[in-house]
ZANURO-376099 format. One record per residue (C-alpha): x, y, z. Coordinates in steps of 0.5 Angstrom, whole numbers, plus 2048, in hexadecimal, padded with zeros to 3 digits. Example, Ala and Ser with C-alpha at 12.3 -4.5 7.8 and 13.67 -1.06 7.14 Angstrom:
% residues 2
- east_north_up
- 819_7F7_810
- 81B_7FE_80E
***
This chain:
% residues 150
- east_north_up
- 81E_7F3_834
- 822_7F9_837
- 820_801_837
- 823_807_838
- 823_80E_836
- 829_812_833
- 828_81A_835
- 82A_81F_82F
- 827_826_830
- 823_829_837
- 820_830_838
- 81D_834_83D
- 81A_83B_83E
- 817_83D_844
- 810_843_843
- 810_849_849
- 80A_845_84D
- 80F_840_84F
- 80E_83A_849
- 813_836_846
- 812_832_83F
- 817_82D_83D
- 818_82A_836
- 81C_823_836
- 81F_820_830
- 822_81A_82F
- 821_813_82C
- 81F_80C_82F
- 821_806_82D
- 81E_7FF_82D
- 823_7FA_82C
- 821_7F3_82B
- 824_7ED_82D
- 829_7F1_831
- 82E_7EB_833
- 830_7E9_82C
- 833_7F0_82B
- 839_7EE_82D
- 83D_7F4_82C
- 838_7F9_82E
- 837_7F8_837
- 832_7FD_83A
- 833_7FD_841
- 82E_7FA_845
- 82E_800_84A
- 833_805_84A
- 836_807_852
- 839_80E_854
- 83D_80E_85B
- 83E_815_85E
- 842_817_85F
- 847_813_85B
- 84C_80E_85E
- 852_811_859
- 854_816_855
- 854_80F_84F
- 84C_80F_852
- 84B_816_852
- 849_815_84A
- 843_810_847
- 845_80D_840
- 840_809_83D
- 841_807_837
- 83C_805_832
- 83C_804_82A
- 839_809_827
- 834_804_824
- 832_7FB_826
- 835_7F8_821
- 834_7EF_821
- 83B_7EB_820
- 83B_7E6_81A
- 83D_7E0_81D
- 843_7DE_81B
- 846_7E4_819
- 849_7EC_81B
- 843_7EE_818
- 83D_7F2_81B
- 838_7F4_816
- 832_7FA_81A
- 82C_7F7_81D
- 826_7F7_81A
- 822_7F5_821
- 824_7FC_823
- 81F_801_823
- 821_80A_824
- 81A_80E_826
- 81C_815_825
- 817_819_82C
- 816_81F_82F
- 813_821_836
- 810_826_838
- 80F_828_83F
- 80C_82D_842
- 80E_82E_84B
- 80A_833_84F
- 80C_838_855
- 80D_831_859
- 812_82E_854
- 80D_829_853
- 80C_827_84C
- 804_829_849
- 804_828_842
- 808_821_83E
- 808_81F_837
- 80C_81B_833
- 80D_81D_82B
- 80F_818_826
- 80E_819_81F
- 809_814_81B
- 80E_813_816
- 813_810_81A
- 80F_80C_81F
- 80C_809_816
- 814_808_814
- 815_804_81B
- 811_7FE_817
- 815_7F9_813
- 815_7FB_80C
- 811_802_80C
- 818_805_80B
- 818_803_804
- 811_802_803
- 810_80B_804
- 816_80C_800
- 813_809_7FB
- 80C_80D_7FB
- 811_812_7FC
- 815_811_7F5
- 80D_810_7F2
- 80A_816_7F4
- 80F_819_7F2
- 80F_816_7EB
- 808_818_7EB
- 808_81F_7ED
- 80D_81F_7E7
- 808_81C_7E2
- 803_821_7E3
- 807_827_7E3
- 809_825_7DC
- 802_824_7DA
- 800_82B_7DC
- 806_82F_7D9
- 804_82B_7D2
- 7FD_82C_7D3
- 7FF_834_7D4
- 804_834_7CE
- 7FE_831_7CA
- 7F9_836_7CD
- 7FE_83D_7CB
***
């Protein structure tokens, strides 16, 4: 399994007595199975020298795909991997005078942690369309019944 966290967005406001509260958004993600993702290598650990021995050295590239995808054997083709999971997160720090962090949480939304769950997905689309459609059903009632009462 390999873990690792993609940084999106981070915030920082600083009060008149010397506080500092930060929010941090990015997304984790949880791969499954790591090695037979042959087209997607995440370093084991990343190393930076300072300063740089070349001006070739002085920029790091790290080229990842944009998301894990599997090889069909046999094939060219890659199909995306079902054994990838993204959780959207946002952090909240808060530091005192000292720069020492008194306050931390992590946010994520139900509903993301739920749709993680193999076939949750469909499974709320299809509560989604039924709601929906029985919202739908009722308000037709209710205007008949008001058509009627006039």
């Amino acid at each position: 399994m390999r873990v690792w966290a993609e940084v999106d967005d981070t915030s920082e406001t600083e009060s008149f007595d010397g506080h500092k509260k930060s929010f941090v958004e990015y997304t984790l993600n949880v791969l499954f199975f790591p090695d037979l993702h042959t087209t997607y290598r995440i370093p084991q650990t990343l190393m930076l020298r300072h300063p740089p021995s070349s001006p070739a050295d002085s920029q790091l590239s790290l080229s990842i795909p944009a998301s894990p995808s599997l090889p069909i054997p046999g094939t060219l083709i890659s199909v995306p991997s079902p054994l990838h999971f993204q959780l959207p997160v946002m952090t909240r720090l808060s530091f005192n005078e000292q720069g020492q962090i008194t306050y931390h949480r992590d946010i994520w939304d139900f509903c993301d942690v739920v749709r993680l769950i193999p076939g949750v997905r469909v499974a709320l689309w299809m509560m989604a369309r039924a709601g929906a459609w029985g919202l739908s059903w009722i308000s037709q009632r209710v205007c008949s019944n008001m058509d009627l009462d006039a």
